[in-house]
ROMI-704517 format. One record per residue (C-alpha): residue in three letters; chain; x, y, z. Coordinates in nm, 4 decimals, decimal comma, always signed. Example, Ala and Ser with C-alpha at 12.3 -4.5 7.8 and 13.67 -1.06 7.14 Angstrom:
<recs>
@r: ala c: A c1: +1,2300 c2: -0,4500 c3: +0,7800
@r: ser c: A c1: +1,3670 c2: -0,1060 c3: +0,7140
</recs>
This chain:
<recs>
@r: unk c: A c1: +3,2787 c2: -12,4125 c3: -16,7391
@r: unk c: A c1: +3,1532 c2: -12,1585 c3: -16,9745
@r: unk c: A c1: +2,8622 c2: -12,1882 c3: -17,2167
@r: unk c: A c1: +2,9561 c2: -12,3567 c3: -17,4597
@r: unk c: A c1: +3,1402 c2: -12,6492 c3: -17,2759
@r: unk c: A c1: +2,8100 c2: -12,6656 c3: -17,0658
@r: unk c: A c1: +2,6293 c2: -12,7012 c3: -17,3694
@r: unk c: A c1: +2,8271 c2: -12,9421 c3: -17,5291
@r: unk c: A c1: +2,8727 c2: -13,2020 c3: -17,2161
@r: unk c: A c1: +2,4710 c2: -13,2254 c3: -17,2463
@r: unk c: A c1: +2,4132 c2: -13,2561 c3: -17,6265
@r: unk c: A c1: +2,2788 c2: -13,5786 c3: -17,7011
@r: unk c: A c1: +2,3994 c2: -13,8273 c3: -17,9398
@r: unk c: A c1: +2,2997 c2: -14,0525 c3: -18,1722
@r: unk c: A c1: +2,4798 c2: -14,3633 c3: -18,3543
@r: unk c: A c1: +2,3250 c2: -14,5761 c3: -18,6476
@r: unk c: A c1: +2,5811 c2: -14,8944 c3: -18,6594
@r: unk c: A c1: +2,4640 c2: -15,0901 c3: -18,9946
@r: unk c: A c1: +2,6510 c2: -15,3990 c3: -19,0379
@r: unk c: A c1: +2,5986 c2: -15,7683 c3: -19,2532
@r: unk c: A c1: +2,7964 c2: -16,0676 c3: -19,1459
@r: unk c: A c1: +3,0637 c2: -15,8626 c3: -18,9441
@r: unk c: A c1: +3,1010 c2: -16,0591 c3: -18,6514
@r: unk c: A c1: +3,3738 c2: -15,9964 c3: -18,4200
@r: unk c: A c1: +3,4765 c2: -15,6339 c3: -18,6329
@r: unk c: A c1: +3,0968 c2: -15,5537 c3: -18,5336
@r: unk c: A c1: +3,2130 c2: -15,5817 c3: -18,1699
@r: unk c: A c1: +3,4748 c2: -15,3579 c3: -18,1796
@r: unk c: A c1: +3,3023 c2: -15,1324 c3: -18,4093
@r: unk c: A c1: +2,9960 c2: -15,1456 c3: -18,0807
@r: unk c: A c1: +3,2542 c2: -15,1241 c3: -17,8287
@r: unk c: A c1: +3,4212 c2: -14,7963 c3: -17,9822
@r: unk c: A c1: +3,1170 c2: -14,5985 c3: -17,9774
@r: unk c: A c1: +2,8703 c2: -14,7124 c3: -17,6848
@r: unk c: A c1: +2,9273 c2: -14,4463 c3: -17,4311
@r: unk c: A c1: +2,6877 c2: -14,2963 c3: -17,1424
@r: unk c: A c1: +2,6548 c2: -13,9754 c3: -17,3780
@r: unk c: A c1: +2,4545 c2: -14,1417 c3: -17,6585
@r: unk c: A c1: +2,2019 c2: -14,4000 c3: -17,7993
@r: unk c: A c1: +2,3290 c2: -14,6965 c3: -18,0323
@r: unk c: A c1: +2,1070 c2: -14,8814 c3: -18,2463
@r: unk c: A c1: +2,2740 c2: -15,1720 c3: -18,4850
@r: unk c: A c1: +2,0799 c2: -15,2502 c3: -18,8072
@r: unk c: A c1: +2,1361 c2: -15,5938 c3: -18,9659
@r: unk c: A c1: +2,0947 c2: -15,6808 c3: -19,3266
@r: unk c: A c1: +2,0242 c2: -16,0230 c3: -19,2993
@r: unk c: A c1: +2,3509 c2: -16,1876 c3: -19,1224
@r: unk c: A c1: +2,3813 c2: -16,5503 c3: -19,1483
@r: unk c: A c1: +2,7064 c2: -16,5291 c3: -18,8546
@r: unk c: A c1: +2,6403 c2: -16,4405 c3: -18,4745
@r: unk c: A c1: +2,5923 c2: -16,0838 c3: -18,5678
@r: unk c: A c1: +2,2605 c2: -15,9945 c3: -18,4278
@r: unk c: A c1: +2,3383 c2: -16,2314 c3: -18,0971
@r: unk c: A c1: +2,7145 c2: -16,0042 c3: -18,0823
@r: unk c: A c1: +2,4995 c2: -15,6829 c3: -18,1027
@r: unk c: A c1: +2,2100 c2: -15,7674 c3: -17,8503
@r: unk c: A c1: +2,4694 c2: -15,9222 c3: -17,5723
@r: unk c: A c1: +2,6568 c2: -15,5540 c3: -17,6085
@r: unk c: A c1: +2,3457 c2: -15,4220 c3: -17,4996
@r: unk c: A c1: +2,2280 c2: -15,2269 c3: -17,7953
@r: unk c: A c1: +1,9173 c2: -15,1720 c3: -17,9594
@r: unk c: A c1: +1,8990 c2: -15,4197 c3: -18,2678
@r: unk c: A c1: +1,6478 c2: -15,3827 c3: -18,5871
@r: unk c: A c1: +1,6658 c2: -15,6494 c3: -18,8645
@r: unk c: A c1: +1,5408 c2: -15,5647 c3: -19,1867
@r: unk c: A c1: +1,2354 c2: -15,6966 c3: -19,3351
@r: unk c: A c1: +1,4179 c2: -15,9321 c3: -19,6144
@r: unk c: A c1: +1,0390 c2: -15,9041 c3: -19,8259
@r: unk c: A c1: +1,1883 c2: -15,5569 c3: -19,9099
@r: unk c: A c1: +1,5367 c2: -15,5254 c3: -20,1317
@r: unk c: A c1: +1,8002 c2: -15,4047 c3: -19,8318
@r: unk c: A c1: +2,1142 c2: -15,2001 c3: -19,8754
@r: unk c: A c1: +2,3061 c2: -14,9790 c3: -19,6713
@r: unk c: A c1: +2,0952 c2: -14,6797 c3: -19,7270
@r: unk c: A c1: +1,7680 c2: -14,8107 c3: -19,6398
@r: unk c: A c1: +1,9505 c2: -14,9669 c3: -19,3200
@r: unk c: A c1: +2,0799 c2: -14,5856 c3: -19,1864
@r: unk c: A c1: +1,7224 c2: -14,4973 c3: -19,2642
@r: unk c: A c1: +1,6067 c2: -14,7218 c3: -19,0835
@r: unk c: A c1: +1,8125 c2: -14,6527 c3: -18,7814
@r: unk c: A c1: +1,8018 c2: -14,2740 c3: -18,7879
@r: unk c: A c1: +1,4304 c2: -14,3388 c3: -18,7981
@r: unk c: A c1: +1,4031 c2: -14,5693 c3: -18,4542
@r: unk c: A c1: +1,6378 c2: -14,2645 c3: -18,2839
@r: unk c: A c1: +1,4052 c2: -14,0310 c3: -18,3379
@r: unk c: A c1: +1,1054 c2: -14,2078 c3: -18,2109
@r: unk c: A c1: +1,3069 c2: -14,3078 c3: -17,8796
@r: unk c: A c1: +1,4948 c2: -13,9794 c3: -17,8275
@r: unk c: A c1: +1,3557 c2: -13,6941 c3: -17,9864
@r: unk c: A c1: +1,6899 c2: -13,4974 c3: -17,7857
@r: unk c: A c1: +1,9081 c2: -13,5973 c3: -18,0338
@r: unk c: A c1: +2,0651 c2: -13,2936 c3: -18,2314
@r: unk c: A c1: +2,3325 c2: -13,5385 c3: -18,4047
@r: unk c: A c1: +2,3900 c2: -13,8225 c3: -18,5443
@r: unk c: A c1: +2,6981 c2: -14,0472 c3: -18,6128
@r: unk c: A c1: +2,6755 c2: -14,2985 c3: -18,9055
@r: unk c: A c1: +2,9070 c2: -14,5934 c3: -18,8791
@r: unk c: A c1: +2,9786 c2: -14,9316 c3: -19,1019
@r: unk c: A c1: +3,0080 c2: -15,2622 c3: -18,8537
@r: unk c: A c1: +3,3839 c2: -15,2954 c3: -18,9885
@r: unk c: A c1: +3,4776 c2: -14,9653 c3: -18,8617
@r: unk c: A c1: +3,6144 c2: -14,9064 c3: -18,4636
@r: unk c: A c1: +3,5316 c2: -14,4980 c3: -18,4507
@r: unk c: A c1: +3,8572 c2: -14,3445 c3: -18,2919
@r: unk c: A c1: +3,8164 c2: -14,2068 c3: -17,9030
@r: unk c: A c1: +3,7360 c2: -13,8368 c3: -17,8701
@r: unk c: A c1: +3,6277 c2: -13,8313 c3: -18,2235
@r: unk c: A c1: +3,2588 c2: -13,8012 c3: -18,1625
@r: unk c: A c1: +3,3164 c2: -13,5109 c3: -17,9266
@r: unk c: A c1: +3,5518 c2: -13,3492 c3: -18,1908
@r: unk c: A c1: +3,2590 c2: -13,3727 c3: -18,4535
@r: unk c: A c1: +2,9929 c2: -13,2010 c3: -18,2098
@r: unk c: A c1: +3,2166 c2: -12,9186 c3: -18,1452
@r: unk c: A c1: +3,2706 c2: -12,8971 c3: -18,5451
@r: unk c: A c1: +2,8936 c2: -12,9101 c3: -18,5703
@r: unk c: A c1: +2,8130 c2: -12,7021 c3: -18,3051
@r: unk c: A c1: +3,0076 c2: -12,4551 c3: -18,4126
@r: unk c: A c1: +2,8766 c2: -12,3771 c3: -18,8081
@r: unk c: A c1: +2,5270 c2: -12,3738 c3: -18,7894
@r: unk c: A c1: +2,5439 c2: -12,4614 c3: -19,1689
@r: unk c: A c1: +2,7200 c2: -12,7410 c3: -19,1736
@r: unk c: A c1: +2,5368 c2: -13,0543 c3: -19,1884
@r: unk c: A c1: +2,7895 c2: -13,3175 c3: -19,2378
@r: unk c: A c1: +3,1406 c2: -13,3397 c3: -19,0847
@r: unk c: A c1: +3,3816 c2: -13,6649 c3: -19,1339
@r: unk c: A c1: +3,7416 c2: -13,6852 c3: -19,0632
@r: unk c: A c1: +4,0485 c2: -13,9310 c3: -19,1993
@r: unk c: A c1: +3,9450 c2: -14,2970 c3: -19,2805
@r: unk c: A c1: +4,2483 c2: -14,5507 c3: -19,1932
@r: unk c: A c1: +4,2518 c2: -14,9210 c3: -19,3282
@r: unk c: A c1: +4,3547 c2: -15,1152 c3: -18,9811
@r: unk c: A c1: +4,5429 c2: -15,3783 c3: -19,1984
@r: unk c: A c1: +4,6804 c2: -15,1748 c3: -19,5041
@r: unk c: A c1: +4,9481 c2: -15,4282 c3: -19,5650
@r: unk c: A c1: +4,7635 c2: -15,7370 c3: -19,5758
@r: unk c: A c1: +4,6745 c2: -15,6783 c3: -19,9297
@r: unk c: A c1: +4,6913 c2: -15,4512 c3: -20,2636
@r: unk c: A c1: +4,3044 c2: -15,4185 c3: -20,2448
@r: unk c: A c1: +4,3402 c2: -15,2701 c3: -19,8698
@r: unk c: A c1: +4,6185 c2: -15,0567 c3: -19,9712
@r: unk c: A c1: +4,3875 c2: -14,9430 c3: -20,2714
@r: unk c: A c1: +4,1096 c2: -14,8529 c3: -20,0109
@r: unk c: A c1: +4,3414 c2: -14,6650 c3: -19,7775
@r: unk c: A c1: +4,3883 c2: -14,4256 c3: -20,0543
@r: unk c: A c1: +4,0486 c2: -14,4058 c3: -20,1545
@r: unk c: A c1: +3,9220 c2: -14,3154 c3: -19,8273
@r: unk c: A c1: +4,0895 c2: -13,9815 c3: -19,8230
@r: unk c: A c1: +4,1111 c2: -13,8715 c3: -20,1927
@r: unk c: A c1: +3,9153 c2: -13,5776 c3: -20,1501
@r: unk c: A c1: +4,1370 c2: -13,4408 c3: -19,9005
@r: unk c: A c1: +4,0551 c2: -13,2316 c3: -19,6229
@r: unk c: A c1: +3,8360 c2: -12,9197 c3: -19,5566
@r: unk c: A c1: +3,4996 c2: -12,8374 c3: -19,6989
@r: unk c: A c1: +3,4241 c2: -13,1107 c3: -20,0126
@r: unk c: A c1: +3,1458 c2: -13,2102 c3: -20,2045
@r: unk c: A c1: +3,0942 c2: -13,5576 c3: -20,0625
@r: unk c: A c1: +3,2189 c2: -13,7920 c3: -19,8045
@r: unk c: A c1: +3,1727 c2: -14,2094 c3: -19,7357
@r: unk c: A c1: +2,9389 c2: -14,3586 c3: -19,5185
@r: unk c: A c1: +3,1009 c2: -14,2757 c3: -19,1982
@r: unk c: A c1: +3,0058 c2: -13,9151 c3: -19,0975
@r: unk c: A c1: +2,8394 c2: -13,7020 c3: -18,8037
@r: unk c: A c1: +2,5403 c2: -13,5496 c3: -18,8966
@r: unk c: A c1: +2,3107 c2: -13,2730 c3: -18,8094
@r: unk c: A c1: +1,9808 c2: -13,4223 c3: -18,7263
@r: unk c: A c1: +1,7864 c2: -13,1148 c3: -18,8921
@r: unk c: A c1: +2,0008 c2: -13,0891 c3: -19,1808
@r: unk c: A c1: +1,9883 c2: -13,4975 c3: -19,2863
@r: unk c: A c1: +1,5389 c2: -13,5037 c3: -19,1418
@r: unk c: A c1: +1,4918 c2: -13,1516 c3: -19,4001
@r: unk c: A c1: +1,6186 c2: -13,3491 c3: -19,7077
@r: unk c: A c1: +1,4692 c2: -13,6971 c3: -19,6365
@r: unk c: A c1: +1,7693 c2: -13,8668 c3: -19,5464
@r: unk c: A c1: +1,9202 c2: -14,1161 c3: -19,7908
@r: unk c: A c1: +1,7401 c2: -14,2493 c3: -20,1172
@r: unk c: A c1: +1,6745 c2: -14,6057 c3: -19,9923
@r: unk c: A c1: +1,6249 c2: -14,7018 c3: -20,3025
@r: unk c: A c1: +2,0074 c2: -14,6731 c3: -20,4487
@r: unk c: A c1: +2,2384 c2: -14,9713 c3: -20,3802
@r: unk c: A c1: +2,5437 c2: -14,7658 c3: -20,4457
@r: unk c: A c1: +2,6208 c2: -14,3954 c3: -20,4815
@r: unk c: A c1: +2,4006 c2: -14,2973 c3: -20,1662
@r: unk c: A c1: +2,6290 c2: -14,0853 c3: -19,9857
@r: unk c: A c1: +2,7080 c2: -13,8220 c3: -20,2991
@r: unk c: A c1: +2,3750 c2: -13,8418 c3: -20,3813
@r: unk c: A c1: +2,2656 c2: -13,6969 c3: -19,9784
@r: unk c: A c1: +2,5568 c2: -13,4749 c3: -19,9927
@r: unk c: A c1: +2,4026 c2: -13,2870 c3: -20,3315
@r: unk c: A c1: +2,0885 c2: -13,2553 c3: -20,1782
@r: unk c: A c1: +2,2082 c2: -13,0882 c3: -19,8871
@r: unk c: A c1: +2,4368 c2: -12,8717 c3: -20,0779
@r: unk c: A c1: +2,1622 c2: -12,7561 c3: -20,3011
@r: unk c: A c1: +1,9745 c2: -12,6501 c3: -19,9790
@r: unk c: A c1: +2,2347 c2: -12,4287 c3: -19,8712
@r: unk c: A c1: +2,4294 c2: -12,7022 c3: -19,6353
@r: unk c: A c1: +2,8085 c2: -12,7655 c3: -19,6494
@r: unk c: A c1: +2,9976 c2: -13,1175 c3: -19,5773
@r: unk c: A c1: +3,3373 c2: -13,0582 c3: -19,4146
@r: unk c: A c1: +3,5990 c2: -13,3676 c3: -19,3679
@r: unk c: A c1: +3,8445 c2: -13,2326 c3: -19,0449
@r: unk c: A c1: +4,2227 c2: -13,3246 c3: -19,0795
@r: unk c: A c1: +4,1973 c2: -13,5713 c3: -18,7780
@r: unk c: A c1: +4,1677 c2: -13,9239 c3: -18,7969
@r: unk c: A c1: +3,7927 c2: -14,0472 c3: -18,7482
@r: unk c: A c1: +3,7932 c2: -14,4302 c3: -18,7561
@r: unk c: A c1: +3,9985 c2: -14,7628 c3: -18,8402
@r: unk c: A c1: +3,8550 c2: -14,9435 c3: -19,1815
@r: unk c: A c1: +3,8758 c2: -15,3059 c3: -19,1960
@r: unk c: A c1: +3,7975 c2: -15,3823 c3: -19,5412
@r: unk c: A c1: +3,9740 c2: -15,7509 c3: -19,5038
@r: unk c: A c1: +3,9661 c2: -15,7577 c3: -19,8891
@r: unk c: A c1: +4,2166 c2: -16,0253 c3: -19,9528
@r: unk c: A c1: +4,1212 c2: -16,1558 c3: -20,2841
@r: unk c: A c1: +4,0645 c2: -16,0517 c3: -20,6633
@r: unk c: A c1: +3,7636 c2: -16,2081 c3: -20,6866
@r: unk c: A c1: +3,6125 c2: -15,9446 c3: -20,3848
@r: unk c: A c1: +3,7768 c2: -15,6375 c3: -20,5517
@r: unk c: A c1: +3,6569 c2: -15,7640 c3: -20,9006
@r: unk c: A c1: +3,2835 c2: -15,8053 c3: -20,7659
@r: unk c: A c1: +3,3127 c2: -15,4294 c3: -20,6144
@r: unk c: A c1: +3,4566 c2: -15,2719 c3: -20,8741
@r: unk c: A c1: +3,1255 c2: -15,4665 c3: -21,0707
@r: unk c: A c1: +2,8925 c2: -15,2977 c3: -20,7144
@r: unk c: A c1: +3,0549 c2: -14,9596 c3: -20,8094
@r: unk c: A c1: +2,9695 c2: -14,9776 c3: -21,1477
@r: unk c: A c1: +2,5995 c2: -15,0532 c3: -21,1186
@r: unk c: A c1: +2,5454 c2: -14,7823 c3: -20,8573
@r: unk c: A c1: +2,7077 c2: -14,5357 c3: -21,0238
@r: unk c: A c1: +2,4825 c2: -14,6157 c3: -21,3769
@r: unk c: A c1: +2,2018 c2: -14,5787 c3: -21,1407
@r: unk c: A c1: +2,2955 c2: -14,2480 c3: -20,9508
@r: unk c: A c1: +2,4129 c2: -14,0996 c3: -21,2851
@r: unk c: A c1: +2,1029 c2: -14,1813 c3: -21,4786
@r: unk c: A c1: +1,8464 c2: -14,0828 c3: -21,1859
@r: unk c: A c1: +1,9914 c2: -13,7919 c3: -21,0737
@r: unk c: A c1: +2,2299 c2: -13,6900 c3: -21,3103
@r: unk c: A c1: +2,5285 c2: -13,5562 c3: -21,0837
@r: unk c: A c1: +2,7983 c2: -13,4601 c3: -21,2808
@r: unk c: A c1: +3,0944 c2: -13,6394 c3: -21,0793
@r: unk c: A c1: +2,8776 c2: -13,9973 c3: -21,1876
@r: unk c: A c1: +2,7999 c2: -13,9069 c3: -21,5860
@r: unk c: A c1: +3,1731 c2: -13,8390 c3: -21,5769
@r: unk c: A c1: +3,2613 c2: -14,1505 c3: -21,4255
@r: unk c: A c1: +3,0031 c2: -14,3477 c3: -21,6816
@r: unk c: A c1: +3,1459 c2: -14,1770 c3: -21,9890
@r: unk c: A c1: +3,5171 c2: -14,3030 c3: -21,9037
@r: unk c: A c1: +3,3971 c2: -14,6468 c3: -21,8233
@r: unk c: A c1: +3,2156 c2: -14,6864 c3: -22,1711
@r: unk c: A c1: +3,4644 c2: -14,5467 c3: -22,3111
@r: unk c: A c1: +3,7498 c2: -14,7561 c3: -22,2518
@r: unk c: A c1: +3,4881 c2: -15,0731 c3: -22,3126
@r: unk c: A c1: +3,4164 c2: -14,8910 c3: -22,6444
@r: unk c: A c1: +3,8139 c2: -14,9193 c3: -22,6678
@r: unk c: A c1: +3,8340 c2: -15,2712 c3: -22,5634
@r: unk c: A c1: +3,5769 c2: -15,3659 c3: -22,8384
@r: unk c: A c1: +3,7624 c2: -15,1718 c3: -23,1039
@r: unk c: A c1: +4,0548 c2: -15,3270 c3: -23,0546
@r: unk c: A c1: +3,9976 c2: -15,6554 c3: -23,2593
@r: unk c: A c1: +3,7620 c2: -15,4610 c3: -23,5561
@r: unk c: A c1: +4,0422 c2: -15,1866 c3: -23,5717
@r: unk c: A c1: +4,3329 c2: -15,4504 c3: -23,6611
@r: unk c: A c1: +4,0827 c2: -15,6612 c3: -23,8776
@r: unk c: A c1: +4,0279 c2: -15,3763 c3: -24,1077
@r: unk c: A c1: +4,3482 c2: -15,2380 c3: -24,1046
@r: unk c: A c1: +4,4748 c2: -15,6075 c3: -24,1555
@r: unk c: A c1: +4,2243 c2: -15,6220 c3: -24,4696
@r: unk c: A c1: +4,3361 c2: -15,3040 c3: -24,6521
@r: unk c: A c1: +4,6897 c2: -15,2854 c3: -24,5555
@r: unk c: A c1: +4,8354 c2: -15,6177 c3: -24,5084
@r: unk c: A c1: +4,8583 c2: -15,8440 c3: -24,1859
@r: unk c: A c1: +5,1680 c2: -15,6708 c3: -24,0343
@r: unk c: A c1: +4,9730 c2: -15,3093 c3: -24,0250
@r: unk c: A c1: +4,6775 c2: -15,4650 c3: -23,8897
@r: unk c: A c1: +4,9170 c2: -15,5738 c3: -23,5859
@r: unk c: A c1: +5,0592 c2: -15,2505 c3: -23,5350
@r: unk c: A c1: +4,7380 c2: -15,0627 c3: -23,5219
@r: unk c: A c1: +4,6307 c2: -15,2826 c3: -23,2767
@r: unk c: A c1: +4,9535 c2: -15,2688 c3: -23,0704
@r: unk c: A c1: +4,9351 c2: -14,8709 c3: -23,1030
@r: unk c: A c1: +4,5625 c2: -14,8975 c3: -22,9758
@r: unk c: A c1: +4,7249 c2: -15,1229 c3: -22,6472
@r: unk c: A c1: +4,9856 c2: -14,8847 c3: -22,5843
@r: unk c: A c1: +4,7294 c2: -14,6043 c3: -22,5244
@r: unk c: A c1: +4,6455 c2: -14,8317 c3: -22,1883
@r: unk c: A c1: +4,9639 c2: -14,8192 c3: -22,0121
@r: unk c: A c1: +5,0279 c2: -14,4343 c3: -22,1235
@r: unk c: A c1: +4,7041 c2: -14,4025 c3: -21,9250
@r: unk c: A c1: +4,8523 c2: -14,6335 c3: -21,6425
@r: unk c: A c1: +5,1743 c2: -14,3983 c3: -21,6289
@r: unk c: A c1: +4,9678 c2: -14,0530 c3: -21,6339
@r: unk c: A c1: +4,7186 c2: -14,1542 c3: -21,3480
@r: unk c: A c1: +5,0505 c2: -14,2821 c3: -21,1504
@r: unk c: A c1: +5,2344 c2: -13,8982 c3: -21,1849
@r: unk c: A c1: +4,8900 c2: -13,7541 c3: -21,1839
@r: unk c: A c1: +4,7957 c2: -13,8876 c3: -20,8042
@r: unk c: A c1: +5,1698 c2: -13,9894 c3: -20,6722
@r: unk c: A c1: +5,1025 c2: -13,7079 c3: -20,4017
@r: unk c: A c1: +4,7740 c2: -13,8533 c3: -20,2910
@r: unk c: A c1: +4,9625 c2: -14,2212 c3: -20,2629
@r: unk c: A c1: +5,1166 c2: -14,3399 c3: -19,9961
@r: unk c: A c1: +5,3736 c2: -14,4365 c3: -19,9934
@r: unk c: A c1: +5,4582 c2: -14,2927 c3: -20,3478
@r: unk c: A c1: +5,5908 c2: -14,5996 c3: -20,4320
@r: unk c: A c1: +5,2441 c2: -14,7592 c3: -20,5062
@r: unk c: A c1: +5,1103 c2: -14,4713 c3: -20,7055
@r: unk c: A c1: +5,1894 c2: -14,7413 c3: -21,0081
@r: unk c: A c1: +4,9933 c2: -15,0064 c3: -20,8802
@r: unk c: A c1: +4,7201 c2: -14,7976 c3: -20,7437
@r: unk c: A c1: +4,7090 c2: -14,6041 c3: -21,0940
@r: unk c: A c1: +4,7200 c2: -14,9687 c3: -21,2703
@r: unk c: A c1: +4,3938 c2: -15,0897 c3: -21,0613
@r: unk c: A c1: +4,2476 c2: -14,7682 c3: -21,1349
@r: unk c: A c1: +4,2220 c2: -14,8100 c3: -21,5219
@r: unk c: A c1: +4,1140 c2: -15,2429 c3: -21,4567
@r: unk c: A c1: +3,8574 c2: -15,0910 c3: -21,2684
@r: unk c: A c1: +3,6721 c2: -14,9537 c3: -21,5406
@r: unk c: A c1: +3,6093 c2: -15,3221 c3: -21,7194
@r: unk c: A c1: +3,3920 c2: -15,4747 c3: -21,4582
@r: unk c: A c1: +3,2678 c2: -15,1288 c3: -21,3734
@r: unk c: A c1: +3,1343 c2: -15,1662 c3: -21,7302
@r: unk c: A c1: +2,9843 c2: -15,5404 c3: -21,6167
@r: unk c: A c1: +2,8454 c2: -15,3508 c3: -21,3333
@r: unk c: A c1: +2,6444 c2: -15,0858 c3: -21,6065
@r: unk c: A c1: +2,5396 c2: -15,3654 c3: -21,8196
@r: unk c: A c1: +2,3591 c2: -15,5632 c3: -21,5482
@r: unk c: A c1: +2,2033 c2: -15,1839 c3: -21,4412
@r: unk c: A c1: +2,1346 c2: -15,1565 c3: -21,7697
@r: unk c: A c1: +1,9295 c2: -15,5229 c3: -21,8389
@r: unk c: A c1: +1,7677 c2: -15,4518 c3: -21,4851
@r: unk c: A c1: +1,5768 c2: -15,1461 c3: -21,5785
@r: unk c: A c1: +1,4935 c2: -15,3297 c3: -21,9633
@r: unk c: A c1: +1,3373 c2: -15,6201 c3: -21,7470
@r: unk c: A c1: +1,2239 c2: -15,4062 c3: -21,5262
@r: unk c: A c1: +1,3549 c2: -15,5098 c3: -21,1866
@r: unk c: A c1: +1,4676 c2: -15,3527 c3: -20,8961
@r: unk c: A c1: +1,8095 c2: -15,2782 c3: -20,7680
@r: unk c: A c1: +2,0425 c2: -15,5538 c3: -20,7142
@r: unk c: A c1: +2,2376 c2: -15,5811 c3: -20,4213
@r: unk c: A c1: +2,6177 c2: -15,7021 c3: -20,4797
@r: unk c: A c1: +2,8496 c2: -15,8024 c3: -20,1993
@r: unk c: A c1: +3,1769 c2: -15,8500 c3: -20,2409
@r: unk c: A c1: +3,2543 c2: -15,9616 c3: -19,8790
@r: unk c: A c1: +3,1690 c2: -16,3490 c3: -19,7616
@r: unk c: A c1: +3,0925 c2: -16,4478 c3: -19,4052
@r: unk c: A c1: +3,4682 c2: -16,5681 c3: -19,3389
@r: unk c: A c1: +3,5825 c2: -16,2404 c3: -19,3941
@r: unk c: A c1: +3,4386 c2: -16,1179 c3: -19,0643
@r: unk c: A c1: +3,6846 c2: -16,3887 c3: -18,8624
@r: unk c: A c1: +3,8289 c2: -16,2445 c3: -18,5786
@r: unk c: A c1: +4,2147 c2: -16,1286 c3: -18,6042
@r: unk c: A c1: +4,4988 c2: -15,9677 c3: -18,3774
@r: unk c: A c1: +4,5791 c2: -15,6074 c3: -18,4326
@r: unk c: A c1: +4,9309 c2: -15,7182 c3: -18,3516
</recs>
């Protein structure tokens, strides 16, 4: 065995499982990445299901969060990087890993030789899959936004990821104050310290996003949209003032709709009034049709590229809710909100068959 391999069988291991109401994913998520290699420690925001109990009976360490104190999924990595390093101060990297994920086998020895490897690289993910893509248009929908960046070195990746312990302790780890947004927001940090995030074309875990109705997807889209106000207003990354200025934009368009065909009805008759405003509609679906040709090749299969294009542009109305609530919360003066989207049900137990 030469150096390297030597070197490698020894490295120690980290894994920060975060999780809220997952129940039985939670134990396949636990199962996938206990090992005799590494140190698991599951974080719980609050479950009201048999979470905590699952977690403890798999024989890992187990932190709930101090509800006193607004939780969300960055303070709970914190939280667990943090108890890692006080009980093994060995550990050189760490995997981060939702409670509805089941990490693929030999990926965590794929991302220490990726790591070990660059000494620069601080971050390394690889291909997130939805386990049940076909049980709904929302889980097809995630599928594709797993892997939209595409492979190789990128600016950001989700919140499943291997990282270098020294690269994610020399910027502070994640801002536990954001709700939303907190991955891009580590990954500019470490990119503006000289670090470089690299996503490996090799599947890294199964996704269960169980997303089965519109009321969930509406109430993320509404998540998204709040975090990425906040993100975009405290630290200004370009990728979330883009975002921001499209959402208000089309709102600005969905207000302008009825004024536009009021005062065109007034000065021009009833019958341009309609037209102006059907013109103004039309500019929707053109929209629709160009996102659909624009990220066909990301889609698959290509057939849904018009569906996934069509959620796309709905996105951006309760995305705009999502900004408004941001919005009245720093006015009044609260803190973040936390949104979920997922209800306890969700984490029933299911056959992969």
């Amino acid at each position: 065995m030469d150096g390297q391999s030597c070197r490698q069988a020894v490295v120690s291991i980290g894994v920060v499982v975060i999780g809220r109401n997952e129940g039985a994913r939670l134990v396949r998520c636990l199962e996938s990445v206990i090992g005799p290699d590494r140190t698991v420690v599951y974080v719980d925001s609050s479950s009201t299901d048999d979470s905590v109990a699952m977690a403890r009976a798999a024989g890992v360490e187990v932190h709930e969060l101090d509800m006193s104190i607004p939780f969300c999924a960055a303070r709970a990595r914190n939280t667990g990087f943090a108890w890692l390093m006080q009980y093994d101060s060995q550990v050189e990297f760490v995997q981060f890993v939702d409670g509805d994920c089941e990490i693929v086998q030999d990926w965590l020895s794929t991302a220490v030789q990726a790591l070990s490897s660059r000494p620069k690289l601080a971050i390394v993910a690889g291909w997130l899959n939805e386990r049940f893509p076909e049980a709904s248009i929302y889980n097809r929908i995630g599928e594709v936004e797993w892997n939209f960046s595409g492979a190789g070195e990128v600016e950001s990746v989700g919140g499943v990821f291997m990282a270098r312990r020294e690269a994610f302790e020399s910027v502070g780890g994640f801002d536990s104050m954001l709700t939303a947004g907190e991955e891009p927001e580590l990954c500019l940090r470490l990119r503006q310290k000289g670090w470089k995030i690299l996503r490996l074309d090799q599947r890294m875990a199964w996704h269960d996003l169980a997303m089965m109705r519109f009321g969930q997807w509406w109430t993320r889209q509404v998540r998204n949209g709040y975090g990425s106000a906040d993100v975009g207003e405290r630290f200004g990354l370009p990728k979330f003032r883009r975002i921001n200025l499209r959402v208000r934009g089309w709102a600005i368009w969905l207000i302008a709709l009825p004024l536009v065909g009021m005062v065109v009805g007034i000065a021009a008759g009833a019958h341009a009034g309609l037209l102006s405003v059907l013109v103004m509609l039309a500019i929707w679906p053109a929209q629709v049709v160009r996102v659909a040709l624009r990220d066909a090749h990301r889609v698959n299969p290509r057939s849904f590229a018009l569906v996934y294009a069509f959620f796309i542009m709905a996105a951006y109305f309760p995305q705009m809710v999502g900004q408004v609530k941001y919005i009245a919360d720093r006015l009044r003066g609260r803190s973040n909100r936390l949104i979920e989207y997922k209800a306890v049900k969700s984490s029933a137990k299911r056959s992969d068959n």
